[in-house]
N, C-alpha and C positions, 0 to 999 in steps of 0.2 A: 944290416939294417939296424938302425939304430932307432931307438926310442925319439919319437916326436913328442912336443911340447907343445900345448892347448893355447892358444894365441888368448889372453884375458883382455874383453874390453870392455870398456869403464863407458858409463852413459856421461855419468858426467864427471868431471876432473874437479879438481878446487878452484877453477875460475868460473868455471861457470855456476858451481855452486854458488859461491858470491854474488854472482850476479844476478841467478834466478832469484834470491833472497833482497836484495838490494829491490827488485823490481815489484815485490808483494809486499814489502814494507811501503815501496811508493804509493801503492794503490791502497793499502789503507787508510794512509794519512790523505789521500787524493777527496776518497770516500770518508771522512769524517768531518773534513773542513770542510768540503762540498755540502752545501744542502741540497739535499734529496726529496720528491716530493712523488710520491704512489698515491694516485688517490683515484677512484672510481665510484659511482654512483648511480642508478638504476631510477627513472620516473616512470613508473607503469600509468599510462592514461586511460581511461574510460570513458565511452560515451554510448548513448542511445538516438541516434538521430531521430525517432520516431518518438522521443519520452517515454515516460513511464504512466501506466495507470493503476492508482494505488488507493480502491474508491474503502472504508470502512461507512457503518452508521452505529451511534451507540443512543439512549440503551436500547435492547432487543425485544424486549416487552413493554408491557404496560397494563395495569387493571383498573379499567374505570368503575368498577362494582358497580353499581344501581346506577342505570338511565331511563328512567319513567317514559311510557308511550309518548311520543308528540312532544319529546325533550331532546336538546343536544346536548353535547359535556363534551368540555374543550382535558386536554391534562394540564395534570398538576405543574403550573411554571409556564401557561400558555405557549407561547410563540420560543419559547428559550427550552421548551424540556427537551428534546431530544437535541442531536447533531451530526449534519455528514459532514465524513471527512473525505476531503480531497488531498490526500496525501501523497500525489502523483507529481508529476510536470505538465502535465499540459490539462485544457480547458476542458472541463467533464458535461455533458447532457445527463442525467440523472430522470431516468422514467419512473413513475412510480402505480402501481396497479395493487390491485386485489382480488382473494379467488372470490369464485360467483356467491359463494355460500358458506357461514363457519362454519366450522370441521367439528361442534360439538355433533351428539348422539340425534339429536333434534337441531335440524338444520334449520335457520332464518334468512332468505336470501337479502345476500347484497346486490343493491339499487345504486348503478353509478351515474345520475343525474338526475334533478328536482327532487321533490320532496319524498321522502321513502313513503309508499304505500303501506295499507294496511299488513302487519308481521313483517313488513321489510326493513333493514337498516341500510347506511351510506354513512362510507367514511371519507372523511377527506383534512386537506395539510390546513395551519395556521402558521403563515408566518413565511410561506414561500412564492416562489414568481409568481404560479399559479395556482390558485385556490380551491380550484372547482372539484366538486366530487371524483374520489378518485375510481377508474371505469378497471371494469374485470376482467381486461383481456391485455396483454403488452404492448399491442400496436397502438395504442392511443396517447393522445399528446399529451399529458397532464406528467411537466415536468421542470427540472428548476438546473438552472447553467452554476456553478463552482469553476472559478480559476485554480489552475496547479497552487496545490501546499496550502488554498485556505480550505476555511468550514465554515457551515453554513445551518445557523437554528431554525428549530422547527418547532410545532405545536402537531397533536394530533385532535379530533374530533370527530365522534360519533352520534350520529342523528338517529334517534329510532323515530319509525310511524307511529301515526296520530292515533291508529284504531290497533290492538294486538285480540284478534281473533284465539288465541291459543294461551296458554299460561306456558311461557317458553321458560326451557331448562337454564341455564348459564351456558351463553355463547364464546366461542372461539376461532379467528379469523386471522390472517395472514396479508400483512402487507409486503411487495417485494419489492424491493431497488434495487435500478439495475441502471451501472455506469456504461459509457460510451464515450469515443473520445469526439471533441466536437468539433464542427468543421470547421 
């Protein structure tokens, strides 16, 4: 028995070397002179079918220092001092109300229609749909319409009664607005 010999075999020979070479030189040049074009791009959309409501009011205070019995006093800049903003999309009802009584130590009640009685005040808007004193409870109508994205100025005004039975401390009261979207 004689020694056997390991058969060598070759993937590729020098033709085909040639020729896998010849074939990736094609495709390069194939690929250079060719323009080529990759491109992709992403539009993310947004929407809210129902709008948005995005009600702010500025400024949050005000001090009208001295209003003598049986006087009103509008603020300072009348019908233009304050402003709501409707910086939503859609069409806002804007309620506006007061508690029954200020919140100082010595209470004076608020009067939401005609003339404040003796120790009582009422406040109410200048400058909006509705003028009428504003009433102390949220279910009452005393209110003003804003389309989406405008704003709308305002005045405020406080009426004290004609007779003050008491020497009252310095009062403090609360107006609230409250957005809603409108029908």
């Amino acid at each position: 028995m004689g020694c056997k010999m390991k058969k060598k075999y070759a993937f590729l020979n020098n033709n085909s070397k040639k020729i896998l070479l010849a074939i990736l030189i094609s495709m390069v040049w194939v690929t250079t002179l060719t323009p080529m074009v990759f491109a992709g791009t992403q539009v993310r959309v947004y929407f809210d079918p129902n709008g948005s409501l995005l009600f702010a009011v500025s400024p949050l205070s005000y001090n009208f220092t001295n209003v003598l019995a049986g006087f009103s006093k509008l603020t300072t800049g009348g019908n233009t001092w304050g402003t709501m903003y409707n910086n939503g999309t859609v069409k806002l009802n804007v309620t506006i109300y007061t508690n029954v009584t200020s919140d100082a130590p010595s209470r004076m009640v608020c009067q939401n229609g005609g003339a404040p009685a003796a120790d009582h005040y009422a406040l109410n808007s200048s400058g909006l749909t509705i003028n009428t004193y504003f009433p102390t409870a949220i279910g009452a109508n005393v209110y003003s319409q804003i389309l989406g994205g405008l704003n709308q100025k305002f005045g405020l005004r406080v009426t004290i009664g004609a007779t003050l039975l008491k020497n009252w401390s310095y009062q403090r009261t609360t107006i609230n607005f409250t957005a809603t979207q409108a029908t």
